[in-house]
Backbone as a ProteinNet text record, in pm:
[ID]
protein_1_A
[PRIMARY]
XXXXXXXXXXXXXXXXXXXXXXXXXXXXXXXXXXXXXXXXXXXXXXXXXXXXXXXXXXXXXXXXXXXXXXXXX
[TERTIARY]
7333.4	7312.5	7231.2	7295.2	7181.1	7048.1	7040.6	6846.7	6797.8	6878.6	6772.7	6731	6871.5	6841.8	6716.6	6758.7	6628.2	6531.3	6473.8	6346	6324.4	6378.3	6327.2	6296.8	6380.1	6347.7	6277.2	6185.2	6124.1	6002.8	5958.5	5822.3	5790	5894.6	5895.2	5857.6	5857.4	5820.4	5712.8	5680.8	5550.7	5412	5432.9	5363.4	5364	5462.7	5432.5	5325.4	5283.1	5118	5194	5313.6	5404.6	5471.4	5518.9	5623.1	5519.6	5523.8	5429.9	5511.5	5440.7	5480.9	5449.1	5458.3	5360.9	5247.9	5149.5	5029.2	5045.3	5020.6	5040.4	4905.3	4819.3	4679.6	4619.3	4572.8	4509.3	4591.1	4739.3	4743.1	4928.7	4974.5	5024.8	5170.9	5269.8	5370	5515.8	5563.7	5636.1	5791.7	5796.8	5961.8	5872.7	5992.2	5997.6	6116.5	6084.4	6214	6202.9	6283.8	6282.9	6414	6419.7	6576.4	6649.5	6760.7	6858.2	6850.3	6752.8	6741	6643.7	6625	6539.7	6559.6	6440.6	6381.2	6289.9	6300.7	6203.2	6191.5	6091.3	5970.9	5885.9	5999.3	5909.2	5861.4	5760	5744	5867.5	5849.8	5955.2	5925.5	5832.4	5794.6	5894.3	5982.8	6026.9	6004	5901.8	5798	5894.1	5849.8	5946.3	6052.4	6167.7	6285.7	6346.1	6287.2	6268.5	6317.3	6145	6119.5	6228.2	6235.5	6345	6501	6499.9	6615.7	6627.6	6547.2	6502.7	6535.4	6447.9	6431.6	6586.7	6672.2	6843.9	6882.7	6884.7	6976.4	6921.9	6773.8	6739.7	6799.4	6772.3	6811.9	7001.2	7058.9	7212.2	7242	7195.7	7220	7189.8	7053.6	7030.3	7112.2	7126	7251.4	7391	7409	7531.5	7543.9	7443.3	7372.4	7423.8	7353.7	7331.5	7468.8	7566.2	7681.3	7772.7	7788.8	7872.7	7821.8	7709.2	7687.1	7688.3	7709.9	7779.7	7933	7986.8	8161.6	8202.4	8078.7	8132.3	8256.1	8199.4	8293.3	8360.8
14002.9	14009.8	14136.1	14269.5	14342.4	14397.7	14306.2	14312	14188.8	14081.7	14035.6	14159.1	14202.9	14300.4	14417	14437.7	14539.5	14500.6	14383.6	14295.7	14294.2	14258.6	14229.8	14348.5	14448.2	14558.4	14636.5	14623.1	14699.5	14674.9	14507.1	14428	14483.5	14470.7	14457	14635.6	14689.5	14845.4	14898.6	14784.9	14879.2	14779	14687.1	14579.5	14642.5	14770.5	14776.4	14896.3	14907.1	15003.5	15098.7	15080.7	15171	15266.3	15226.2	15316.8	15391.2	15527.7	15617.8	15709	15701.7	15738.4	15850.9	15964.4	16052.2	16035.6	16127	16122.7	16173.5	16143.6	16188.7	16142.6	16245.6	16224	16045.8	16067.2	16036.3	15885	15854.9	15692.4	15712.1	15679.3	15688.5	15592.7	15707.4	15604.2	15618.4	15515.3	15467.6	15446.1	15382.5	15314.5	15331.7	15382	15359.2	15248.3	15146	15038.4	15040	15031.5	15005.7	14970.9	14857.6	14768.6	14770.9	14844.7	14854.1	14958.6	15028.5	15185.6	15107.6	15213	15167.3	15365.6	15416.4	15535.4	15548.9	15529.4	15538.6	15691.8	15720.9	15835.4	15832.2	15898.9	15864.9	15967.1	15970.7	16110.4	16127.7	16265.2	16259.9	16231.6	16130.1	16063.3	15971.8	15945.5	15868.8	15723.7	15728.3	15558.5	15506.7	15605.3	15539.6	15464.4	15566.7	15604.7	15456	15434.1	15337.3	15180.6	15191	15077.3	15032.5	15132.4	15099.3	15083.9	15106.6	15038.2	14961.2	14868.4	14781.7	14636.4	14693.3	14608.3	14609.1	14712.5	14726.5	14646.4	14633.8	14552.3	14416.3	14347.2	14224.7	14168.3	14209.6	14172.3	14148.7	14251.4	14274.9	14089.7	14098.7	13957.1	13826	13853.4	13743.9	13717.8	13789.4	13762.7	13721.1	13781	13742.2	13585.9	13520.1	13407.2	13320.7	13400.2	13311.6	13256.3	13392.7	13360.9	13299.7	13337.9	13207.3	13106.1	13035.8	12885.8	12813.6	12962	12886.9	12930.2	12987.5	12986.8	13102.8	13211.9	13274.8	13380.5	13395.3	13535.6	13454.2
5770.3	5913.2	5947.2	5889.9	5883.9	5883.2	5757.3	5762.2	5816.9	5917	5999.5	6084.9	6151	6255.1	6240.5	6099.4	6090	6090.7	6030.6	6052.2	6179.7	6260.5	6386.5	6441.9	6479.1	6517	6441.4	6305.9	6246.1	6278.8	6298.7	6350.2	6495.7	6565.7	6714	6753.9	6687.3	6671.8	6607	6518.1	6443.4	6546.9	6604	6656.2	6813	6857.3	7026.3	6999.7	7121.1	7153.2	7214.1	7268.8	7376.8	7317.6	7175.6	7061.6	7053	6968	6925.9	6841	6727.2	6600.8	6620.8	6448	6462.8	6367.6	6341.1	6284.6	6135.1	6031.1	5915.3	5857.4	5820.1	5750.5	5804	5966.4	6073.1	6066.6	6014.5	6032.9	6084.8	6211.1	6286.2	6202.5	6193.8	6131.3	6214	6239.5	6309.9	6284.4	6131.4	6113.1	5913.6	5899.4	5711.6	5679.3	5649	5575.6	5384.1	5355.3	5229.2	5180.6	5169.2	5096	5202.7	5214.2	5372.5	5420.4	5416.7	5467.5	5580	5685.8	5823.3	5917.1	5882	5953.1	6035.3	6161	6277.9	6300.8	6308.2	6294.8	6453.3	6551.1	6707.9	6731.8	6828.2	6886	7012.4	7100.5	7207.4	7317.7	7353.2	7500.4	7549	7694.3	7708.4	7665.8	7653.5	7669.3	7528.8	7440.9	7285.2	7285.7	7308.4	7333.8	7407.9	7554.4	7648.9	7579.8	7549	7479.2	7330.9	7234.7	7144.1	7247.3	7324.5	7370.6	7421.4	7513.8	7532.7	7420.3	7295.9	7177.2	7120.3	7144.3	7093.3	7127.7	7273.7	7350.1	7367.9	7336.3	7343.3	7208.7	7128.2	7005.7	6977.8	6991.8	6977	7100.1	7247	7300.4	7159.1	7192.4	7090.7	6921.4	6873	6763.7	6811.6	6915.5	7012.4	7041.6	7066.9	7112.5	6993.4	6876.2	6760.1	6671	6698.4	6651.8	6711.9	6824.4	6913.8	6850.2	6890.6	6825.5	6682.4	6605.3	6474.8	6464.8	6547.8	6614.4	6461	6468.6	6356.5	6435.1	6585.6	6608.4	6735.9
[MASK]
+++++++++++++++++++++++++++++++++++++++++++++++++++++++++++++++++++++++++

């Protein structure tokens, strides 16, 4: 269940124009995943911050969604 979550929120973050990473030898990095690890790398603009919560709470519904209808919880 996990790494859907991280999938989604790892895409949905490296794919917004609004998140803003920082700059590391001129290529803007955002979220490090590797296996079940998941490191988002923001700068400190509200806009980030915002938006990843935004993406928390759409997502956390939608699994919510998903499990009711297979009557896991």
């Amino acid at each position: 269940m996990f790494s859907l979550y991280a999938e989604i929120v790892g895409s949905a973050v490296r794919n917004d124009k609004e998140v803003h990473g920082i700059m590391i030898l001129g290529t803007e990095c955002k979220i490090l995943q590797y296996a079940d690890d998941t490191t988002m790398i923001l700068d400190d603009s509200q806009s980030s911050f915002a938006r990843l919560e935004i993406y928390l709470i759409k997502i956390r519904h939608s699994l919510a969604i998903m499990l009711l209808s297979l009557s896991i919880i």
